[in-house]
C-alpha positions as MATLAB code, in Angstrom:
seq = 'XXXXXXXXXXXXXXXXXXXXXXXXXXXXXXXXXXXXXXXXXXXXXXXXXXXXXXXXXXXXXXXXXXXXXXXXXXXXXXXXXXXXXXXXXXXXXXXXXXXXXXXXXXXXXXXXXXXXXXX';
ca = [
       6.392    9.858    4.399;
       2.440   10.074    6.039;
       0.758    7.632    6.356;
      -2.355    7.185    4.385;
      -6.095    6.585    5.146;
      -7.717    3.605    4.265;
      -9.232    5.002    1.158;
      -6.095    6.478    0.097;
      -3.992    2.945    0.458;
      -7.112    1.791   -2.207;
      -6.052    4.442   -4.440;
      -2.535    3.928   -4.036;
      -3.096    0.211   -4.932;
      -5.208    0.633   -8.167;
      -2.212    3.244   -9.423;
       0.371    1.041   -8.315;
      -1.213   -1.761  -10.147;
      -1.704    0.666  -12.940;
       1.265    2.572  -13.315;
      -0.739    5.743  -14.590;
      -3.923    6.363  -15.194;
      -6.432    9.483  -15.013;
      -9.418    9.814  -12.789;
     -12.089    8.454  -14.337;
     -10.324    5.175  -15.394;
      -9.297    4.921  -11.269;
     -12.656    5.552  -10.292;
     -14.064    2.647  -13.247;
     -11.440    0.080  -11.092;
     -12.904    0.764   -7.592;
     -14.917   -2.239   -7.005;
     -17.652   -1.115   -3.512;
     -19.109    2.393   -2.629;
     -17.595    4.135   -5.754;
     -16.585    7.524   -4.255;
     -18.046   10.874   -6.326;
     -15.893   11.812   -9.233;
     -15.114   14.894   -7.467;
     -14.891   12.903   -3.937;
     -12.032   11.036   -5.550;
     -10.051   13.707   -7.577;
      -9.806   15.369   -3.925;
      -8.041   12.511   -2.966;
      -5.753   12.232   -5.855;
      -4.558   15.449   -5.163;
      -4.371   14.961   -1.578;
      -2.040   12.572   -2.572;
      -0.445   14.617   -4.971;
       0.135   16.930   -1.583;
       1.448   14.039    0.263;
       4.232   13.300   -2.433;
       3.224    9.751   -3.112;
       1.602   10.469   -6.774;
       2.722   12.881   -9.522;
       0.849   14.017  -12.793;
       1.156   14.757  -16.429;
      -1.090   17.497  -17.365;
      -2.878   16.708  -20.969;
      -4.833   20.218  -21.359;
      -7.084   20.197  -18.852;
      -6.585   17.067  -17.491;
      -4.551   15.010  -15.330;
      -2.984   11.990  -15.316;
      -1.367   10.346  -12.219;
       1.192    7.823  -11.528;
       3.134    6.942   -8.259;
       5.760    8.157   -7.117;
       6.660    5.922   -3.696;
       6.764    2.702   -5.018;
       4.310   -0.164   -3.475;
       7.164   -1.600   -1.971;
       8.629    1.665   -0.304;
       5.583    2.449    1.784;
       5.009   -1.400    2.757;
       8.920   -1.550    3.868;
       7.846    1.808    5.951;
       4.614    0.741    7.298;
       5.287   -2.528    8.322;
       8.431   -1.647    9.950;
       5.569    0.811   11.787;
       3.531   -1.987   13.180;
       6.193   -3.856   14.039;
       7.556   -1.469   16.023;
       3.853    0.223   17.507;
       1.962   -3.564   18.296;
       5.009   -5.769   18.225;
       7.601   -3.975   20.432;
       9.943   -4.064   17.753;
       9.652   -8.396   18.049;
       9.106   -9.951   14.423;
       9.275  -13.227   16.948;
       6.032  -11.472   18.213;
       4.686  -11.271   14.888;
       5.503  -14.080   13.608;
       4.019  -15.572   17.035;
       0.639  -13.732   16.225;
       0.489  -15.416   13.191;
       0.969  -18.730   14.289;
      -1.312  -18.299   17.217;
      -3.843  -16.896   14.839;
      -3.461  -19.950   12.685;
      -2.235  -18.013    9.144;
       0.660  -19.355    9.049;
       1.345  -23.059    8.779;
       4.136  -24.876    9.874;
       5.078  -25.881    6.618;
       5.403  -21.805    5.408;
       7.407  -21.579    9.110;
       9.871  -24.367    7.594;
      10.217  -22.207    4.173;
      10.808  -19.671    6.327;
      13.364  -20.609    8.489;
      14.924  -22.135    4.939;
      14.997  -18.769    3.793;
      17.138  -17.171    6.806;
      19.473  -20.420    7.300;
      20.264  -19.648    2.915;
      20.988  -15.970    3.562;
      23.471  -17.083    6.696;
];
């Protein structure tokens, strides 16, 4: 699985949160700097390419729907980050977090809830 570029992951979301949809109806949910119509039919196939979206052709027409699910590629890439900025540590990440202040203590508590219940 590649990773994608930024603009891709903002295609990726709008036909994840779509489930299918055809060009022009992705391009009418991009909210800032609406690519070309061409621009972004590029990139739909460029992730047709990559194997993370799949079509139905209607005549001349396309329309697209995912094929990794949303949860697939964020199990991949943050497993990534972990592993490239973290050293592997989610005690690192977690750690970032906290120093960062984005994480209170009271979401560490649910947390650590979380992994005693699994035990």
């Amino acid at each position: 699985m590649q990773k994608l570029t930024n603009k891709e992951e903002e295609i990726m979301k709008i036909l994840w949160r779509l489930q299918k949809a055809f060009v022009k109806e992705i391009l009418s949910e991009i909210e800032e700097e609406k690519p070309h119509y061409n621009t972004l039919s590029t990139i739909v196939r460029n992730l047709e390419d990559k194997k993370y979206v799949g079509h139905e052709a209607f005549g001349n027409t396309h329309r697209y729907f995912p094929i990794v699910t949303k949860e697939a590629y964020r199990k991949k890439y943050i497993n990534s980050t972990i592993s490239d900025y973290y050293d592997n540590s989610y005690k690192s990440l977690v750690s970032f977090f906290a120093k960062e202040e984005k994480i209170s203590v009271e979401e560490l508590k649910d947390i650590i809830d979380l992994i005693e219940k699994k035990k």
